[in-house]
N, C-alpha and C positions, 0 to 999 in steps of 0.2 A: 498746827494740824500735823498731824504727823502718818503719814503714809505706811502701809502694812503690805505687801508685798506679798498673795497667795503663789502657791505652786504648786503643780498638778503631775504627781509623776505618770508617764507614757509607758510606763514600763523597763526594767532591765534597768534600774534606779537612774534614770534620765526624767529629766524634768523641766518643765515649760512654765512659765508664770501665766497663771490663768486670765489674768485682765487685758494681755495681748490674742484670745483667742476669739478669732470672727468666729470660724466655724468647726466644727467636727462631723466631717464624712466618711462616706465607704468609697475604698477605690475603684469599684464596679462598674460606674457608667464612663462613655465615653467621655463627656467633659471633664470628667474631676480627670482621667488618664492623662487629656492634655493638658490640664495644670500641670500634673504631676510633670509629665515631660517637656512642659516650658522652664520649669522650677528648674529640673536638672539643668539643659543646656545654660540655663541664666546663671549658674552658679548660687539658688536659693534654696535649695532643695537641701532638708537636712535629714540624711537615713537612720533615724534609730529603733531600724527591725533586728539589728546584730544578724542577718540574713535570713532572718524567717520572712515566711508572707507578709505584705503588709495588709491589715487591714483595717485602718485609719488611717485618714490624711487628715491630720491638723491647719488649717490655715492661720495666718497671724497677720495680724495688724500691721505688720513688715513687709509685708510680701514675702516672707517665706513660708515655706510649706515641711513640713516635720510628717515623715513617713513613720507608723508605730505599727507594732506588731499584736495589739491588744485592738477589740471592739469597740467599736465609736462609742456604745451604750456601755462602756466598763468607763473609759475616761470620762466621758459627761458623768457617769455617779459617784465619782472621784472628786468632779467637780464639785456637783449640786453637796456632795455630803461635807466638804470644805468649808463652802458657804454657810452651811448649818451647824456648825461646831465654830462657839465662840473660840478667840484665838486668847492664848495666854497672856495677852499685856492686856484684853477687855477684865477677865477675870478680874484682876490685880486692882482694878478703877473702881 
């Protein structure tokens, strides 16, 4: 069996492997903030706004948290259209 490895660019060509992602939120409410600021102090917290807004928090499977500067509903259809486009070693079978 042979394992195929998605990934899901955040934006600013940074990129996450989509089968480590629990969640995709908006920074907005107070609890995702103290993720956010547990993440930092813990050293899990990974910033790829290049210092714009963020507005996604990616959560992972790791306990880390991946700050983006693109809309939770841009990455999730980033996602969802991955999963829908066979990948080139299916073709090939």
């Amino acid at each position: 069996m042979r394992l195929i490895m998605q990934l899901i660019n955040i934006g600013f060509g940074n990129i996450v492997s989509a089968t480590r992602i629990i969640a995709i939120v908006s920074p907005e409410s107070a609890p995702i903030k103290r993720i956010v600021q547990e993440a930092k102090d813990n050293g899990t917290a990974i910033d790829a706004t290049y210092g714009r807004k963020t507005r996604a928090v990616i959560i992972m499977d790791s306990g880390h948290v991946v700050l983006s500067s693109i809309q939770p509903e841009t990455v999730a259809g980033r996602l969802e259209k991955d999963e829908e486009t066979p990948s080139e070693e299916e073709n090939k079978e």
